[in-house]
C-alpha positions as CSV (number, residue, x, y, z in Angstrom):
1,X,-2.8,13.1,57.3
2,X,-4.3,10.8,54.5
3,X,-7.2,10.0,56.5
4,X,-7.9,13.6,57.5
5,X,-7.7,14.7,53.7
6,X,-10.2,11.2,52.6
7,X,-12.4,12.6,55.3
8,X,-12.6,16.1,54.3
9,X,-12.6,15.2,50.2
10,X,-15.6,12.8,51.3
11,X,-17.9,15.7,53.5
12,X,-17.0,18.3,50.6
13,X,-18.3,15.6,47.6
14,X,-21.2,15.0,50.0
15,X,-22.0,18.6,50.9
16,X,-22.3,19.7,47.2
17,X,-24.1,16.1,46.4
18,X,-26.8,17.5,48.5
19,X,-27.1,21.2,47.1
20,X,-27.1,19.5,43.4
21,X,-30.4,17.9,44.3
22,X,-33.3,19.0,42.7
23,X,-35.4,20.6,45.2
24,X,-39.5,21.9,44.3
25,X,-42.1,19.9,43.0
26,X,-41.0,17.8,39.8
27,X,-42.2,18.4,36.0
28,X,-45.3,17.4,35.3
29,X,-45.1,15.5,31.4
30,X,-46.7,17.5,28.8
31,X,-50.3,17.5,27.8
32,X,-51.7,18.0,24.8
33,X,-55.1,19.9,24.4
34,X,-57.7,20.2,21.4
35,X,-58.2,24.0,20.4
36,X,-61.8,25.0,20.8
37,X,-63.1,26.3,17.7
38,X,-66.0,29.1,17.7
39,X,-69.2,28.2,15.6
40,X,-69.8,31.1,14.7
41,X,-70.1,32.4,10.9
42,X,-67.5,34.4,9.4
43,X,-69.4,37.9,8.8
44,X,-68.3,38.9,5.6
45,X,-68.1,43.0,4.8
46,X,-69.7,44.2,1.7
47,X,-67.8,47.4,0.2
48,X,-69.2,49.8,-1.9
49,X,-68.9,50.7,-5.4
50,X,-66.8,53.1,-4.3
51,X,-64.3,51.2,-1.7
52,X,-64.1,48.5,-4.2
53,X,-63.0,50.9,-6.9
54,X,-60.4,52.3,-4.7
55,X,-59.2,48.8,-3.8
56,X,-58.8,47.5,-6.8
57,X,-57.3,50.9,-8.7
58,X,-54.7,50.5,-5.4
59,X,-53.9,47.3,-5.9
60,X,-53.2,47.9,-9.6
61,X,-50.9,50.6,-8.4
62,X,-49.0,48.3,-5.7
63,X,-48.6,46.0,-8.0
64,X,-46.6,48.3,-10.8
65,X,-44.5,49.8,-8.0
66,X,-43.6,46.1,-7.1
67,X,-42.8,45.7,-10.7
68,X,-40.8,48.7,-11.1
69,X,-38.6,48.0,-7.6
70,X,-38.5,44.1,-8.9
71,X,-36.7,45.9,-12.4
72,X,-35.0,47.8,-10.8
73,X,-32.8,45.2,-8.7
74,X,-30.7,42.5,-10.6
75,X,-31.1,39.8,-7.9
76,X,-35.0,40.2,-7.5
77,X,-35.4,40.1,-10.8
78,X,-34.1,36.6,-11.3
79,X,-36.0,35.6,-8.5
80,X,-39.1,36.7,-9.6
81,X,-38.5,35.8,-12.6
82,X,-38.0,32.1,-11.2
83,X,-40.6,32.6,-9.3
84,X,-43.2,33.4,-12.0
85,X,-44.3,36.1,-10.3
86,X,-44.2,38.2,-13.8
87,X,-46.8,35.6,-15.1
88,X,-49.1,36.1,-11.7
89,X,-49.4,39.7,-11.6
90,X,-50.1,39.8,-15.4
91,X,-53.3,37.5,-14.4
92,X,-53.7,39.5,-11.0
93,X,-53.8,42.4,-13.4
94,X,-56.0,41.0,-15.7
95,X,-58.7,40.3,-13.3
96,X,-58.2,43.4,-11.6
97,X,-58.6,45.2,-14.7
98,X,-61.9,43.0,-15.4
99,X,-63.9,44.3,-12.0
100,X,-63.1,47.8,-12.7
101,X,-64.9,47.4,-16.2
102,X,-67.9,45.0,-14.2
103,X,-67.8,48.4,-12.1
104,X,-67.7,50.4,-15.3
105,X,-65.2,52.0,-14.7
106,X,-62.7,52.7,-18.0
């Protein structure tokens, strides 16, 4: 009895042995490759007077609808606050505010 039990507790640890085996072909280590980079120059858009205008009068306007949410809420105030992002937009502003007299506009 103890043998027939050794002998089916060995085929049953041996039949599962051999479905445990990896099977396929193995994993190949990682390589690492260099991205190519393109040569070629950055075209850069001219706007006119008139997009640029618009950009920077909306940009103005994002930036006091920022403000007023940022008021508005207790906790993103202190965090902008913190931040400095008061002392940003007042220069964002400032230079914003600069162009549109450059584009004469008042």
């Amino acid at each position: 009895m103890k043998k027939s039990i050794f002998t089916l507790t060995f085929l049953t640890v041996v039949g599962i042995s051999g479905f445990a085996q990896p099977t396929g072909t193995p994993v190949s280590p990682m390589r690492i490759y260099r991205m190519e980079t393109t040569s070629a120059p950055v075209e850069k858009t001219e706007l006119t007077k008139e997009q640029e205008i618009k950009q920077c009068k909306d940009h103005l306007e994002a930036l006091d609808t920022k403000e007023a949410w940022l008021r508005s809420n207790p906790e993103e105030l202190k965090k902008a606050e913190d931040a400095g992002w008061f002392e940003d937009a007042a220069v964002t502003r400032a230079r914003l505010q600069a162009r549109l007299k450059e584009l004469g506009v008042n």
